[in-house]
N, C-alpha and C positions, 0 to 999 in steps of 0.2 A: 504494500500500500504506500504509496505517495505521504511525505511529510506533509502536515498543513504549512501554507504558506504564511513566513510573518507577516504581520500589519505595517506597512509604511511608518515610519515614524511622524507623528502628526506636526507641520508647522508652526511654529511658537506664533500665537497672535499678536499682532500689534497693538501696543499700549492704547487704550483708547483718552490716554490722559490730556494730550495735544488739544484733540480738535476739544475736548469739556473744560480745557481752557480758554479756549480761544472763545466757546459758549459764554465766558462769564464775564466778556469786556462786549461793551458794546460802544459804538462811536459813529458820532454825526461830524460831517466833515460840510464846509460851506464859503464860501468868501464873505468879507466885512470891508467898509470903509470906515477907517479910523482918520476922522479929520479929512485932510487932503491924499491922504496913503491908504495902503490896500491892504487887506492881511489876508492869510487861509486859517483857517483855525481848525484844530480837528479836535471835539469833543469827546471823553471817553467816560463811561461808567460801569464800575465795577458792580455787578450784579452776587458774587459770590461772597461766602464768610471767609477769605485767605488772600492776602496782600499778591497783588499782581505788579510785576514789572514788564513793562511794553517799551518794544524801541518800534521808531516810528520812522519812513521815508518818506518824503513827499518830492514830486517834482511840478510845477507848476509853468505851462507855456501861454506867453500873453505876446500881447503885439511887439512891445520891446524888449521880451526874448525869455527864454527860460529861469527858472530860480531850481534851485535848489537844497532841500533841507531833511536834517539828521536830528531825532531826538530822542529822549530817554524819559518815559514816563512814570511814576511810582507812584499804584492806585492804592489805597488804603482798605479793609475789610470792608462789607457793606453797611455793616452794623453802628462804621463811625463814621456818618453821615457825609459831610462832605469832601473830607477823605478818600472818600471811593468817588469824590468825581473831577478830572481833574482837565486843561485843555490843554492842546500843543499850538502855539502859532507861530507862523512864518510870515514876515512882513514882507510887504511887497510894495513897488511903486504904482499897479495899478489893480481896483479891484474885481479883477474880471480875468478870466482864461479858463484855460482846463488843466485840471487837476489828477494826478493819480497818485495813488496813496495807500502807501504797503506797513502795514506791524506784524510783529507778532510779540506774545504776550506768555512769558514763563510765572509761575507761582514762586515766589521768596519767604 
């Protein structure tokens, strides 16, 4: 009689910790004129009970030419109000273009 065949060894599954972080920031992103100047601002709120740090990209292109901006966000738990809500802005000389806008967001 034939051995039984072994079972493949199963796939270790991937953390599903990432994206349930990525779940607990949420963030509105918009232009403003402040005065005569322009800003971007990107809003973030921590939705979960555990301190989130988010780094932030933005690149902004307007009629006299591209911006560029790098930041480091440190939301606070939900629990401590406005601590978990926190904005990124990038000043600009006009308040208008397009905008794209990359984070990501680890638990500390």
């Amino acid at each position: 009689m034939p051995a039984p065949a072994a079972e493949p060894a199963k796939a270790a599954e991937p953390a599903a910790k990432p994206a349930e972080e990525e779940k607990c920031v949420t963030s509105e992103e918009g232009f403003k004129t402040l005065g005569t100047r322009g800003a971007f601002t990107v809003s973030m709120t921590n939705a979960c009970e555990k301190r989130m740090r988010c780094v932030i990209d933005v690149y902004v292109t307007a009629a006299n030419g591209p911006t560029k901006g790098h930041g480091i966000v440190t939301l606070g738990k939900k629990s401590e109000g406005a601590a978990a809500k926190k904005d990124y802005m990038l000043n600009l000389k006009l308040s208008f273009g397009s905008a794209n806008v990359a984070r990501s967001c680890k638990e500390i």
